[in-house]
PDB file of N, CA, C and O in Angstrom:
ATOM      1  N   UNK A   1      13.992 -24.844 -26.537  1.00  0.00           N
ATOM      2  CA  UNK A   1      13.045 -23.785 -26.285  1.00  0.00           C
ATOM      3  C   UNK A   1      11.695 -24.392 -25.933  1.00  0.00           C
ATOM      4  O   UNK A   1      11.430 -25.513 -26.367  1.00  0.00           O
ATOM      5  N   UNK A   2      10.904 -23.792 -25.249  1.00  0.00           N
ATOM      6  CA  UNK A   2       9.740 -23.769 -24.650  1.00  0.00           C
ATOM      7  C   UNK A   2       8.629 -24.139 -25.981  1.00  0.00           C
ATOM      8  O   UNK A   2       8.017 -25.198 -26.129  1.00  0.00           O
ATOM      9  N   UNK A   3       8.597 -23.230 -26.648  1.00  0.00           N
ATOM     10  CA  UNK A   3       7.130 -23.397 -27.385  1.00  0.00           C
ATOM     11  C   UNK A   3       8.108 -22.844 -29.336  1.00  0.00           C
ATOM     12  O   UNK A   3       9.106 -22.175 -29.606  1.00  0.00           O
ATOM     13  N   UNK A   4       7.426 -23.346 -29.890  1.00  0.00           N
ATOM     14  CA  UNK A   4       8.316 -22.969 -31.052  1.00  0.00           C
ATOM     15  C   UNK A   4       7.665 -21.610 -31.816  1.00  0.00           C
ATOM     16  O   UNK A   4       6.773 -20.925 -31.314  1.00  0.00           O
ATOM     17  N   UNK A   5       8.151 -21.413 -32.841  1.00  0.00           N
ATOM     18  CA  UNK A   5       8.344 -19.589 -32.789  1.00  0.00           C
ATOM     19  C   UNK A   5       8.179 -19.671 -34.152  1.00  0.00           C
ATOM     20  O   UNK A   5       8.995 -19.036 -34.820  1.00  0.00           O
ATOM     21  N   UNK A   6       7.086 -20.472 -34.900  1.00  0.00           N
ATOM     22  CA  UNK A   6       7.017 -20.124 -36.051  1.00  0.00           C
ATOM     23  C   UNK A   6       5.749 -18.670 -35.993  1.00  0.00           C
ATOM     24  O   UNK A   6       5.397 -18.230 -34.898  1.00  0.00           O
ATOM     25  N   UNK A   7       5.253 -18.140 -37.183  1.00  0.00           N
ATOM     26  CA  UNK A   7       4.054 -17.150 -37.280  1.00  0.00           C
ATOM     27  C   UNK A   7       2.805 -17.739 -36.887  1.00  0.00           C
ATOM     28  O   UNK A   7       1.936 -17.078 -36.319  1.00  0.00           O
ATOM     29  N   UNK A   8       2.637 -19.408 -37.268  1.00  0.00           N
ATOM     30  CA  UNK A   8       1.612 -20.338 -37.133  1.00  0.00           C
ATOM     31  C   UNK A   8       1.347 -20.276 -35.516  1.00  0.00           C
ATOM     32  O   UNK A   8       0.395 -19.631 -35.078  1.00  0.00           O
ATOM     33  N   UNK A   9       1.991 -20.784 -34.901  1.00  0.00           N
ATOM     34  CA  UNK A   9       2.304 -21.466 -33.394  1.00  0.00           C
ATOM     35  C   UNK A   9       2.409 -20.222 -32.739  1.00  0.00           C
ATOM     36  O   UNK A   9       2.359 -20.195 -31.509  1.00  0.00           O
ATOM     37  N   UNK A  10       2.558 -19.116 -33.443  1.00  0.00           N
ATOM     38  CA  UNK A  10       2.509 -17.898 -32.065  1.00  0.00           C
ATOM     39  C   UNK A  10       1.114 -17.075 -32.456  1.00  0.00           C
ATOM     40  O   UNK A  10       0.676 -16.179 -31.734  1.00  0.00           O
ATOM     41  N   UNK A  11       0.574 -17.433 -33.504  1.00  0.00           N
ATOM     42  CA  UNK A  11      -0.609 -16.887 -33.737  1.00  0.00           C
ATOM     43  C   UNK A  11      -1.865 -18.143 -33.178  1.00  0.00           C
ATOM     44  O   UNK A  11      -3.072 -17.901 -33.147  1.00  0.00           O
ATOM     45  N   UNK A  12      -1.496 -18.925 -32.939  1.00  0.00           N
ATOM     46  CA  UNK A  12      -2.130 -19.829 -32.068  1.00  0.00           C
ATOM     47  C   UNK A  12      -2.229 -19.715 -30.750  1.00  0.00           C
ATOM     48  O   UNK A  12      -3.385 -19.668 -30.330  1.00  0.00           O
ATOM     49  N   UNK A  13      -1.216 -19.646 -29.821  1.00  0.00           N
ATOM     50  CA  UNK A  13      -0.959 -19.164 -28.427  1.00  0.00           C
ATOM     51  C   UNK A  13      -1.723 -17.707 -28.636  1.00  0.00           C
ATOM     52  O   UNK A  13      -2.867 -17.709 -28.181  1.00  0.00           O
ATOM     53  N   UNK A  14      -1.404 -16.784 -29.087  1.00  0.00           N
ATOM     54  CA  UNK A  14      -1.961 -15.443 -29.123  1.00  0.00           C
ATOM     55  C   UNK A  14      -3.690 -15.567 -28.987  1.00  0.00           C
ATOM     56  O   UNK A  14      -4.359 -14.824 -28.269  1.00  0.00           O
ATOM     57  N   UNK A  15      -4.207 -16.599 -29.783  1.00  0.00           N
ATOM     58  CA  UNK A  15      -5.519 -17.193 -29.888  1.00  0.00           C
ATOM     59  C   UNK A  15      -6.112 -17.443 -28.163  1.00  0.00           C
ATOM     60  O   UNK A  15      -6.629 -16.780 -27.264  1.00  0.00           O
ATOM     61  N   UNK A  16      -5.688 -18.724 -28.401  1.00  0.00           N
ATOM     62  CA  UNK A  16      -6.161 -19.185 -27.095  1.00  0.00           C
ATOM     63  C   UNK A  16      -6.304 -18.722 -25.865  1.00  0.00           C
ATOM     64  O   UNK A  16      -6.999 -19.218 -24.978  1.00  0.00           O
ATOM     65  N   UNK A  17      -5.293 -17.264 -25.779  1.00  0.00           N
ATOM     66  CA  UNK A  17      -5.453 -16.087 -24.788  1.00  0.00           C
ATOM     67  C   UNK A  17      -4.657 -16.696 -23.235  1.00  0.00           C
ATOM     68  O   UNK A  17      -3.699 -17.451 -23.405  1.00  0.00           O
ATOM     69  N   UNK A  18      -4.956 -16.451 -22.170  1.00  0.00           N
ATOM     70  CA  UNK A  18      -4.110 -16.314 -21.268  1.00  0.00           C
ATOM     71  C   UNK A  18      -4.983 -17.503 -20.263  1.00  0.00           C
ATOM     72  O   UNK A  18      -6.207 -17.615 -20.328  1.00  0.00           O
ATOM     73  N   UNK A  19      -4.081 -18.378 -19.307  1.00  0.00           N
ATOM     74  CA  UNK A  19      -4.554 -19.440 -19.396  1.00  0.00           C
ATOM     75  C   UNK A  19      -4.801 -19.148 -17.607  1.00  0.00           C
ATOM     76  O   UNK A  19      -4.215 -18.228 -17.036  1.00  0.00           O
ATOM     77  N   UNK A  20      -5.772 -20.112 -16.876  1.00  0.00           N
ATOM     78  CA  UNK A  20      -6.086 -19.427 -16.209  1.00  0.00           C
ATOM     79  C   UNK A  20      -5.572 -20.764 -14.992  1.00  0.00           C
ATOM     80  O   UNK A  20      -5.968 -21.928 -14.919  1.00  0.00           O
ATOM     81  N   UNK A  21      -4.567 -20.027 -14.154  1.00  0.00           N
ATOM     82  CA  UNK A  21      -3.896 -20.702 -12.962  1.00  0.00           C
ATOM     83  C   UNK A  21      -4.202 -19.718 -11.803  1.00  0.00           C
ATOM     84  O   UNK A  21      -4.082 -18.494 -11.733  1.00  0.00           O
ATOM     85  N   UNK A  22      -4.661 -20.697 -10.867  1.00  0.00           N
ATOM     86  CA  UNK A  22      -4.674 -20.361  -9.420  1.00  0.00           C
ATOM     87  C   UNK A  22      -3.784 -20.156  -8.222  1.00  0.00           C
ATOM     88  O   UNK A  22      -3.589 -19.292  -7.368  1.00  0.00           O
ATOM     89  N   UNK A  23      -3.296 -21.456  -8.582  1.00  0.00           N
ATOM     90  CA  UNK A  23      -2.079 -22.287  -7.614  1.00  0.00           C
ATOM     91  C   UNK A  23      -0.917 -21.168  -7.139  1.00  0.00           C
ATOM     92  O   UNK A  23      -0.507 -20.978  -5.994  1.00  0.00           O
ATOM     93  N   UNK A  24      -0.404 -20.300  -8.714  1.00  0.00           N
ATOM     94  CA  UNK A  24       0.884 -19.207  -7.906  1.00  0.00           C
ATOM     95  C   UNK A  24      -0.340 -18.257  -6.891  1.00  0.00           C
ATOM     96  O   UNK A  24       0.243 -17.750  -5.933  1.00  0.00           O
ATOM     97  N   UNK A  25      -1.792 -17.944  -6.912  1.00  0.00           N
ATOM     98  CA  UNK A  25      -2.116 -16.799  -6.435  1.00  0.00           C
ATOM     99  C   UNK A  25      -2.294 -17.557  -4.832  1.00  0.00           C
ATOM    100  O   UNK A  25      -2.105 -17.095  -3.706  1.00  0.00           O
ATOM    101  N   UNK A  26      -2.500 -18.182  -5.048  1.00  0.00           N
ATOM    102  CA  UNK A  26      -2.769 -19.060  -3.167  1.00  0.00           C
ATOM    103  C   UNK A  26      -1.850 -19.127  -2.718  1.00  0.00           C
ATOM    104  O   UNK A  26      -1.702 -18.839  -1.531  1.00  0.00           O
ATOM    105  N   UNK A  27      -0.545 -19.667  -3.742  1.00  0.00           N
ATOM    106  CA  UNK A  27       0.642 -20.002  -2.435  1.00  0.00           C
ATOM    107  C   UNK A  27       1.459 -18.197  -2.078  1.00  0.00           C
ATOM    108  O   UNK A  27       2.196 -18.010  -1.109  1.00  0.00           O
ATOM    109  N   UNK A  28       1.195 -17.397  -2.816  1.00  0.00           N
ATOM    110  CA  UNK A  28       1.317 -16.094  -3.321  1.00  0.00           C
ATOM    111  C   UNK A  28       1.120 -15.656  -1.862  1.00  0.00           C
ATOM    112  O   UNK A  28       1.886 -15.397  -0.933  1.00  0.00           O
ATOM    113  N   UNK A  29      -0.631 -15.681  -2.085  1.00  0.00           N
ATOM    114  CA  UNK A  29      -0.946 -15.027  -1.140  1.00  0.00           C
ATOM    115  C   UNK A  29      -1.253 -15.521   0.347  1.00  0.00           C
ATOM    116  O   UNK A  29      -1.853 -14.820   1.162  1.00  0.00           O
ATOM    117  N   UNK A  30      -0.756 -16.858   0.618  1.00  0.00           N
ATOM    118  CA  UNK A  30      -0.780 -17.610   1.303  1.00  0.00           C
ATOM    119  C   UNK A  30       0.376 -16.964   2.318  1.00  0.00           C
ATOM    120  O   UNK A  30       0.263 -16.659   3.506  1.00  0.00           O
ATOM    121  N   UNK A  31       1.372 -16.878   1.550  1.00  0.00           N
ATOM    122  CA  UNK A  31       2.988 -16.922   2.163  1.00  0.00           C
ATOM    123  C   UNK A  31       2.716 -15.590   2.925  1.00  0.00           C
ATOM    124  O   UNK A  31       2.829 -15.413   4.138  1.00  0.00           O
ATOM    125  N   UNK A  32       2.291 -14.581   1.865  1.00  0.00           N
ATOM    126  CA  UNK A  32       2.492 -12.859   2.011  1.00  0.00           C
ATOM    127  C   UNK A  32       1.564 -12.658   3.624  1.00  0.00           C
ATOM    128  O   UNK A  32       2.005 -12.002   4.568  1.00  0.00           O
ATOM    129  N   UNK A  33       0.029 -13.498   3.623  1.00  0.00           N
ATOM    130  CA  UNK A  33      -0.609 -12.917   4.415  1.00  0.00           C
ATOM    131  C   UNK A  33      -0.230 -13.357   5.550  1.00  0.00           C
ATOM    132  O   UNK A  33       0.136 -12.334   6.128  1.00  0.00           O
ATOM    133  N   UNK A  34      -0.042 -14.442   6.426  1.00  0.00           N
ATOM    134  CA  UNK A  34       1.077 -15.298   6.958  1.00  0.00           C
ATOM    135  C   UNK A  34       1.875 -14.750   7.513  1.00  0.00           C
ATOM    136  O   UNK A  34       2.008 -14.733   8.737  1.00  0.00           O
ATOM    137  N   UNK A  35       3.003 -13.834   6.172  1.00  0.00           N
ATOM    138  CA  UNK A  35       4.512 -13.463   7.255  1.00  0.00           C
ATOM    139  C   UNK A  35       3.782 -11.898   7.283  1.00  0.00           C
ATOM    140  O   UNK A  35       4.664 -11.061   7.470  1.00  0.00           O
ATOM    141  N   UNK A  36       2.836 -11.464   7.190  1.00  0.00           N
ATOM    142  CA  UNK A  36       2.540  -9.783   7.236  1.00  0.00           C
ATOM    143  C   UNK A  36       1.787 -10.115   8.991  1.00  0.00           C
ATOM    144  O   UNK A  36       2.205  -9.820  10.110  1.00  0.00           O
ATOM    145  N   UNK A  37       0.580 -10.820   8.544  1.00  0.00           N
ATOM    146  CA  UNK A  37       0.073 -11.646   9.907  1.00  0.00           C
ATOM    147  C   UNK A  37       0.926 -11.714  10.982  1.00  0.00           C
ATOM    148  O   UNK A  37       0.778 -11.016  11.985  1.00  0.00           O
ATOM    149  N   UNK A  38       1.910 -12.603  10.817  1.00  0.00           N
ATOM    150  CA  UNK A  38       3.059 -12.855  12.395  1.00  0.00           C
ATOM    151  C   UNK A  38       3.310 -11.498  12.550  1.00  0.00           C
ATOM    152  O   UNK A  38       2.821 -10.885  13.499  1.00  0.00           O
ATOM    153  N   UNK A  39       4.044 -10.940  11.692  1.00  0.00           N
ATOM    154  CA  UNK A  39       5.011  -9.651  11.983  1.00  0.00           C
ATOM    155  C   UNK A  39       3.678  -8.999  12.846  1.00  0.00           C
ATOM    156  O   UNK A  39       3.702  -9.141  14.069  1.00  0.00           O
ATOM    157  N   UNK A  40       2.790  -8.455  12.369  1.00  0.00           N
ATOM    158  CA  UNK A  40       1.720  -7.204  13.182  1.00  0.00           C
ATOM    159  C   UNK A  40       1.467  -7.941  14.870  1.00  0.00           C
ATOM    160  O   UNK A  40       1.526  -7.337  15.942  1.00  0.00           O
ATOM    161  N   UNK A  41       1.159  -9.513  14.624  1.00  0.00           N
ATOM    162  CA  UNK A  41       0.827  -9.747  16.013  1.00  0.00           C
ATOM    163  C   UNK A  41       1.919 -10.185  16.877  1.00  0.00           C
ATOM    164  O   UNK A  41       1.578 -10.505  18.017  1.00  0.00           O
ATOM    165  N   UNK A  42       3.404 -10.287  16.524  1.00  0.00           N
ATOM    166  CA  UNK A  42       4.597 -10.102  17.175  1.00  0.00           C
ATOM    167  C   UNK A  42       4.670  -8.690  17.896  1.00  0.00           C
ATOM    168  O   UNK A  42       4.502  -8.454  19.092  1.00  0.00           O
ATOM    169  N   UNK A  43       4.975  -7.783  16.830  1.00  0.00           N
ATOM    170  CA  UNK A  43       4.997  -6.820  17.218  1.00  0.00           C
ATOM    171  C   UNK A  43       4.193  -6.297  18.127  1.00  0.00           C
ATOM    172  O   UNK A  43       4.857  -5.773  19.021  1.00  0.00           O
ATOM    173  N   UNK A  44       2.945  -6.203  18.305  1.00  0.00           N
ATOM    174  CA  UNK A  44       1.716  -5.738  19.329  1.00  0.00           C
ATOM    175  C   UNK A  44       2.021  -6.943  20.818  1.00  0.00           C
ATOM    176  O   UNK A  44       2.012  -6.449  21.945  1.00  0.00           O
ATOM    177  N   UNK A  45       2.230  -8.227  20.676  1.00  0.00           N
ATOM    178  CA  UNK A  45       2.729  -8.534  21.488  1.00  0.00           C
ATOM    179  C   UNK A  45       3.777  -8.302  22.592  1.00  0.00           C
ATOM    180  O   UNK A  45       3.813  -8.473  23.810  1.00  0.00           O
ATOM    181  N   UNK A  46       4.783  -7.747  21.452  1.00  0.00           N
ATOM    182  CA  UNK A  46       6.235  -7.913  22.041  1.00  0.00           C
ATOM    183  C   UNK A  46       5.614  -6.559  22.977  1.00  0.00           C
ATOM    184  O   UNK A  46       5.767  -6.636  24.196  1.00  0.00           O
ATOM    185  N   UNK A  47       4.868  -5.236  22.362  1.00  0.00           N
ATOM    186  CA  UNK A  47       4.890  -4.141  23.054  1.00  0.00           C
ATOM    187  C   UNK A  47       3.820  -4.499  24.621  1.00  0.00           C
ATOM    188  O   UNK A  47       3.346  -3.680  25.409  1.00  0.00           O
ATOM    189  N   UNK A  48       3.712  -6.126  24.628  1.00  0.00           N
ATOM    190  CA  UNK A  48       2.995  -6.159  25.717  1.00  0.00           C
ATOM    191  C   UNK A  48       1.645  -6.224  25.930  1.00  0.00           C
ATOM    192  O   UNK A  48       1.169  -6.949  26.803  1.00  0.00           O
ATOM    193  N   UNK A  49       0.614  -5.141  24.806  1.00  0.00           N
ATOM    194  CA  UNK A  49      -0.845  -5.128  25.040  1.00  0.00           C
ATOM    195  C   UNK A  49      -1.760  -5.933  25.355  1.00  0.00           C
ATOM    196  O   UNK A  49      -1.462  -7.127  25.310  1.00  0.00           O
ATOM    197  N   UNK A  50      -3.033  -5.587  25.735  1.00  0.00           N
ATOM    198  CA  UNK A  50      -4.104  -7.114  25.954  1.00  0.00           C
ATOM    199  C   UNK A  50      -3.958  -7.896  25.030  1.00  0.00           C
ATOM    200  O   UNK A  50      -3.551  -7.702  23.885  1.00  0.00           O
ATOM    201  N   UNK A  51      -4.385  -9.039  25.670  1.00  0.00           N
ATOM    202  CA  UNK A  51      -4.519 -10.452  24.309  1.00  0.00           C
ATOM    203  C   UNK A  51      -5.656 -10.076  23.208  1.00  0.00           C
ATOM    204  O   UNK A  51      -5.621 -10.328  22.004  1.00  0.00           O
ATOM    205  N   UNK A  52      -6.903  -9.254  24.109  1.00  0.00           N
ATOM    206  CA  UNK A  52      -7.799  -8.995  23.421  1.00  0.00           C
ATOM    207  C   UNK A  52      -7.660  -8.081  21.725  1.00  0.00           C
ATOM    208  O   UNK A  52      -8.235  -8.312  20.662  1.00  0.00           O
ATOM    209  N   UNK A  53      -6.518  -6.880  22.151  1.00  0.00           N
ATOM    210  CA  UNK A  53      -5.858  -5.895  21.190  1.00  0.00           C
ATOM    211  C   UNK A  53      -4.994  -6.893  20.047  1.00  0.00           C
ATOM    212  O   UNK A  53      -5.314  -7.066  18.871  1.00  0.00           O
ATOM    213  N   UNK A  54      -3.971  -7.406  20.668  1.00  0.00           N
ATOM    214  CA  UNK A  54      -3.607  -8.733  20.006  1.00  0.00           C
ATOM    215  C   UNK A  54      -4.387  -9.587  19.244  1.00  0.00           C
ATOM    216  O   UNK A  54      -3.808 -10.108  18.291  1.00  0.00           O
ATOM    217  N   UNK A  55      -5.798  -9.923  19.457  1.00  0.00           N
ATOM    218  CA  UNK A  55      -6.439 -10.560  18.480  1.00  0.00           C
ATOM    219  C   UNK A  55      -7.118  -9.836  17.466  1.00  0.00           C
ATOM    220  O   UNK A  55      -7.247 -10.320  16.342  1.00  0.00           O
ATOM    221  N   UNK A  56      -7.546  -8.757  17.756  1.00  0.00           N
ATOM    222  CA  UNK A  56      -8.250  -7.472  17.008  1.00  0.00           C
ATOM    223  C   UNK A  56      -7.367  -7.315  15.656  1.00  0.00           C
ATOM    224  O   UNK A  56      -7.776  -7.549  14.519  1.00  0.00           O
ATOM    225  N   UNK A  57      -5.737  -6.755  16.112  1.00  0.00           N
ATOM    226  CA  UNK A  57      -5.182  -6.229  15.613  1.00  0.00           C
ATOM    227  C   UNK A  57      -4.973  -7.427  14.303  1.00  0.00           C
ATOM    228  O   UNK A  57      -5.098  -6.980  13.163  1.00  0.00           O
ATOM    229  N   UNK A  58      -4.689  -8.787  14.446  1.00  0.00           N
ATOM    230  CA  UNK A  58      -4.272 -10.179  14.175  1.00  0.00           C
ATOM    231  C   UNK A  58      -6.079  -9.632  12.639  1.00  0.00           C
ATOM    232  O   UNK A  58      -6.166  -9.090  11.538  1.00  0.00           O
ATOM    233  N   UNK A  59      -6.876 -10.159  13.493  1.00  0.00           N
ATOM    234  CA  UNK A  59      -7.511 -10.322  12.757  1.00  0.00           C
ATOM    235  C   UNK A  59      -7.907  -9.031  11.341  1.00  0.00           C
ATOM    236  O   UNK A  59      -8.255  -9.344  10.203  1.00  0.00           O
ATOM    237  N   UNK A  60      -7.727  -7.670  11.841  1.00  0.00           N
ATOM    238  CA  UNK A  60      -7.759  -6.234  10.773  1.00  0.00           C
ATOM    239  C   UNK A  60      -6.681  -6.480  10.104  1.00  0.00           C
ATOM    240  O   UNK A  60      -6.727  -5.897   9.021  1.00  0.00           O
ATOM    241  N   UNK A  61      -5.677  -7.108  10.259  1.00  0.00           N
ATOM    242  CA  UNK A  61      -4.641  -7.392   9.349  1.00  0.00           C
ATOM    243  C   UNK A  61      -5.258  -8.232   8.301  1.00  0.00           C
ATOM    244  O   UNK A  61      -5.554  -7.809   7.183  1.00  0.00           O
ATOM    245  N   UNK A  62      -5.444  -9.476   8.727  1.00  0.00           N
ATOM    246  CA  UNK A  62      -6.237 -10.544   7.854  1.00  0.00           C
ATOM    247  C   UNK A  62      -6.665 -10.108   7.111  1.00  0.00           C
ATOM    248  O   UNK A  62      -5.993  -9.909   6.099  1.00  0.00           O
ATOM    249  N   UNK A  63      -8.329  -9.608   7.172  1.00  0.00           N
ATOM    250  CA  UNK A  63      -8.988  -8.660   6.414  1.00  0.00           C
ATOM    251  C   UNK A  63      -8.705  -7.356   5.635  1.00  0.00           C
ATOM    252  O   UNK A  63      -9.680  -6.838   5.091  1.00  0.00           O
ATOM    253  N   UNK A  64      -7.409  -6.707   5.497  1.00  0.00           N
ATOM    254  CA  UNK A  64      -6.954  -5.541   4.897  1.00  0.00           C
ATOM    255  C   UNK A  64      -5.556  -5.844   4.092  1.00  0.00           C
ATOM    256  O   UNK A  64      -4.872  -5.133   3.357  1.00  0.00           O
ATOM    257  N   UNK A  65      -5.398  -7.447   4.623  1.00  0.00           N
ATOM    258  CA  UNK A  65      -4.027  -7.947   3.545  1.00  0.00           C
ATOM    259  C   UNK A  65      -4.813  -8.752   2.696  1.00  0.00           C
ATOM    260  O   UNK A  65      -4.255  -9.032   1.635  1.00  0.00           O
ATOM    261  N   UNK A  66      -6.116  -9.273   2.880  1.00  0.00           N
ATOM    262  CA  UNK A  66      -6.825 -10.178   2.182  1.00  0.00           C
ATOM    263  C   UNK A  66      -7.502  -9.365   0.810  1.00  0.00           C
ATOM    264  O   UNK A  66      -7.668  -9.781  -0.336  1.00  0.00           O
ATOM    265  N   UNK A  67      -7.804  -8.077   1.406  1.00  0.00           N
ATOM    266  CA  UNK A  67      -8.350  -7.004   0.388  1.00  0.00           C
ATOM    267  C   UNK A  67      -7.436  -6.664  -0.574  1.00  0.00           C
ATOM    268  O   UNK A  67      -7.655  -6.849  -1.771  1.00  0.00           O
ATOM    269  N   UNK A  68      -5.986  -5.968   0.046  1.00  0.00           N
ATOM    270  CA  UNK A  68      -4.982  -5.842  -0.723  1.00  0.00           C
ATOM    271  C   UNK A  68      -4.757  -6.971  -1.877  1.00  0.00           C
ATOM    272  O   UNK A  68      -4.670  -6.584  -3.042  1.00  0.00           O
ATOM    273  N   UNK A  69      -4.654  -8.435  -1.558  1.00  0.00           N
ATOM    274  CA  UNK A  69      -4.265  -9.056  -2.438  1.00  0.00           C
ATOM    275  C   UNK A  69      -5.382  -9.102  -3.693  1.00  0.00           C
ATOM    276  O   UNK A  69      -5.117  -9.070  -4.894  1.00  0.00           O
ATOM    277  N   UNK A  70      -6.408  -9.167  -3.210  1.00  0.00           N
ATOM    278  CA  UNK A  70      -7.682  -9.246  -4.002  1.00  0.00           C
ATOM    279  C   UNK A  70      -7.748  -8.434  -4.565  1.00  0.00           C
ATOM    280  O   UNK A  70      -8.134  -8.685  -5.707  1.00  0.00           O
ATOM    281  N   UNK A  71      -7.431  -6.806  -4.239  1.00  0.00           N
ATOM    282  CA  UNK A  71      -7.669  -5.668  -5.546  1.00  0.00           C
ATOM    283  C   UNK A  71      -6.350  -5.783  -6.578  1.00  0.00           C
ATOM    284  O   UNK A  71      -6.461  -5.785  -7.804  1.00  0.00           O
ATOM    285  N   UNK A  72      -5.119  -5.874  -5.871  1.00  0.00           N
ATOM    286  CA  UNK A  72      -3.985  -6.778  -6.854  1.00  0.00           C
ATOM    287  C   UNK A  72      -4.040  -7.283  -7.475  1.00  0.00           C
ATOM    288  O   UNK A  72      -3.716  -7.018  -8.632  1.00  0.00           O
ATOM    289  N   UNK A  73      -4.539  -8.436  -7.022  1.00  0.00           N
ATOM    290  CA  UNK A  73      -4.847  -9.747  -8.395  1.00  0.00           C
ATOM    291  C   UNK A  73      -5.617  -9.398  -9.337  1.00  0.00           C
ATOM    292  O   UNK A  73      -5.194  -9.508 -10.488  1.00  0.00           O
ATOM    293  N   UNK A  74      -6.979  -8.876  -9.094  1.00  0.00           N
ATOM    294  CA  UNK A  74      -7.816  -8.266  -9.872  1.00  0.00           C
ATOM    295  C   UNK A  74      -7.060  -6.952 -10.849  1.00  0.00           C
ATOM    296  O   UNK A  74      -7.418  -7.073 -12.020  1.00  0.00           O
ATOM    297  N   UNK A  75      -6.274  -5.952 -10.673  1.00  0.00           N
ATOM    298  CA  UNK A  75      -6.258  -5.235 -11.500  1.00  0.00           C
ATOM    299  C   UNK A  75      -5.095  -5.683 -12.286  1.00  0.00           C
ATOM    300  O   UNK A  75      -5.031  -5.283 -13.448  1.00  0.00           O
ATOM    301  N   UNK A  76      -3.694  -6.842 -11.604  1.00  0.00           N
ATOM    302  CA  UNK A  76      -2.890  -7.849 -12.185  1.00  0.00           C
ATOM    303  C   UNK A  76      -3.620  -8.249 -14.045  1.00  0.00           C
ATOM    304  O   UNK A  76      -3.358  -7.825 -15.171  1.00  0.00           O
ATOM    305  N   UNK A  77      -4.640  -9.304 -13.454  1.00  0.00           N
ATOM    306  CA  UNK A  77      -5.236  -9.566 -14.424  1.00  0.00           C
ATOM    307  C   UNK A  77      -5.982  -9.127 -15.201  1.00  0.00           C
ATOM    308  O   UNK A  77      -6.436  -9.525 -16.273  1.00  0.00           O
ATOM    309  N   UNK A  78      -6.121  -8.098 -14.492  1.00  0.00           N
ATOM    310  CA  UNK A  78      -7.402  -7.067 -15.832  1.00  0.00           C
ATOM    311  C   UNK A  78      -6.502  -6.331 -16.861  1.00  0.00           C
ATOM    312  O   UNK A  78      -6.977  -5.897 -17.911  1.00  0.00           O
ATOM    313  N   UNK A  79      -4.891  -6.172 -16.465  1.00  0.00           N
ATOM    314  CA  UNK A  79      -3.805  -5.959 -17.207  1.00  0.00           C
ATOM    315  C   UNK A  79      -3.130  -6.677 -17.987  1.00  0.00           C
ATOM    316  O   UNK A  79      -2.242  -6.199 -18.694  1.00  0.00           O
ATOM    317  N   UNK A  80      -3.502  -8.163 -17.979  1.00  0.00           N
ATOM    318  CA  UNK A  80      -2.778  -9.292 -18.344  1.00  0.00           C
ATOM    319  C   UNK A  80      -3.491  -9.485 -19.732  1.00  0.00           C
ATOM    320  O   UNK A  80      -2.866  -9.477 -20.793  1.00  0.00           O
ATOM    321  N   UNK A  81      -5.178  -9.700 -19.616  1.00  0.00           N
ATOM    322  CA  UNK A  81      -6.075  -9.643 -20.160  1.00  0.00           C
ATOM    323  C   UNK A  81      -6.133  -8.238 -21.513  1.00  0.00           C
ATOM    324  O   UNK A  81      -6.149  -8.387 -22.734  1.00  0.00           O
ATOM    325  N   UNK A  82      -6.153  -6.853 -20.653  1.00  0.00           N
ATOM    326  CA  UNK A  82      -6.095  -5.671 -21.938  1.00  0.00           C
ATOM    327  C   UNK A  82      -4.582  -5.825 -22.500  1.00  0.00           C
ATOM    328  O   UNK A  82      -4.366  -5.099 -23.470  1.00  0.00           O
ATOM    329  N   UNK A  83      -3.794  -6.406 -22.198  1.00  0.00           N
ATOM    330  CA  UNK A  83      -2.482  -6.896 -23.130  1.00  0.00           C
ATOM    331  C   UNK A  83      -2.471  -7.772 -23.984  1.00  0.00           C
ATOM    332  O   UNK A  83      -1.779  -7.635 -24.994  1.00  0.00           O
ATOM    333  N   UNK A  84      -3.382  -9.087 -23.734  1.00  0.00           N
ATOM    334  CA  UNK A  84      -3.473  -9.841 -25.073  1.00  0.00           C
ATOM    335  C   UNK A  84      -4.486  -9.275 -25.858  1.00  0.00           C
ATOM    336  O   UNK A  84      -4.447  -9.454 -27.076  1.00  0.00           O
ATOM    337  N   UNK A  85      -5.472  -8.558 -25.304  1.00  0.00           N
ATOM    338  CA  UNK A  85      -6.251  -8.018 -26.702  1.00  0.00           C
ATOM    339  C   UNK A  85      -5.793  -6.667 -27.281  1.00  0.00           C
ATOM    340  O   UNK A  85      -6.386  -6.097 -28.197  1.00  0.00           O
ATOM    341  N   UNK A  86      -4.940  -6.309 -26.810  1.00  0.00           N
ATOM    342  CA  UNK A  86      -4.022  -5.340 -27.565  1.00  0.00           C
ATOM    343  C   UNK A  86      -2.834  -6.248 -28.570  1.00  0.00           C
ATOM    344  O   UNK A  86      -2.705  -5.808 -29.712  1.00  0.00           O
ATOM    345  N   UNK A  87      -2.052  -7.373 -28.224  1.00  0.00           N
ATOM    346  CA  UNK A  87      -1.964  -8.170 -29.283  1.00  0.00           C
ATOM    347  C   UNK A  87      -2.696  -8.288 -30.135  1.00  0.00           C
ATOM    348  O   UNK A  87      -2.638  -7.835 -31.278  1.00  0.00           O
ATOM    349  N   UNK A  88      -3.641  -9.065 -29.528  1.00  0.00           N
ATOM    350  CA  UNK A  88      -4.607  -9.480 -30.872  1.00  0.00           C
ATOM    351  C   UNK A  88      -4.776  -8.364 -31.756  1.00  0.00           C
ATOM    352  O   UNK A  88      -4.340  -8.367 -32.907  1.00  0.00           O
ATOM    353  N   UNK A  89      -5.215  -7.693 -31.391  1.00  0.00           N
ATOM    354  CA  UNK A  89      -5.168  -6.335 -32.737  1.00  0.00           C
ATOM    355  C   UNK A  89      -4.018  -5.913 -33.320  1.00  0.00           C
ATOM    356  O   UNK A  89      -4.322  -5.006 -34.094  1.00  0.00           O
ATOM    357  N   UNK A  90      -2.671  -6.145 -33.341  1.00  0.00           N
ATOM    358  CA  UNK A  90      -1.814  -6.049 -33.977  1.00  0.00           C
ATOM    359  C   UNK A  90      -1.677  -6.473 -35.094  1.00  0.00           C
ATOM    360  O   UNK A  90      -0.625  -6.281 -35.702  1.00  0.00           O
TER     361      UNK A  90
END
């Protein structure tokens, strides 16, 4: 097992609270914005439009998948967070 499971050692972890990693949210949101990205400017392509519409479109994606992930993560963790201090008061 991972971490041991006495009352001591889980009232310790419970302590120290929730630990703070980056790395899954970049490659996360790395991957997501990426394959959402291709797909919109494939698609507007394939239908032919200016290059100019094509870059527009490319870039409002960017900016509205970049938002998405950001209000995500943010309310992710603001949930992660009111869960260990709802532990803690147990």
């Amino acid at each position: 097992m991972e971490h041991e499971h006495s009352i001591a050692a889980i009232s310790a972890r419970l302590t120290a609270g929730p630990r703070q990693n980056y790395l899954r949210d970049w490659i996360y949101g790395g991957i997501d914005g990426a394959v959402t990205t291709f797909a919109v400017v494939s698609g507007i392509a394939g239908a032919q439009l200016a290059p100019w519409i094509i870059l527009v479109m490319g870039f409002a994606n960017l900016f509205a998948d970049g938002f998405s992930m950001a209000a995500s993560n943010f309310l992710g963790t603001k949930s992660e967070h009111e869960n260990w201090h709802r532990l803690e008061a147990i």
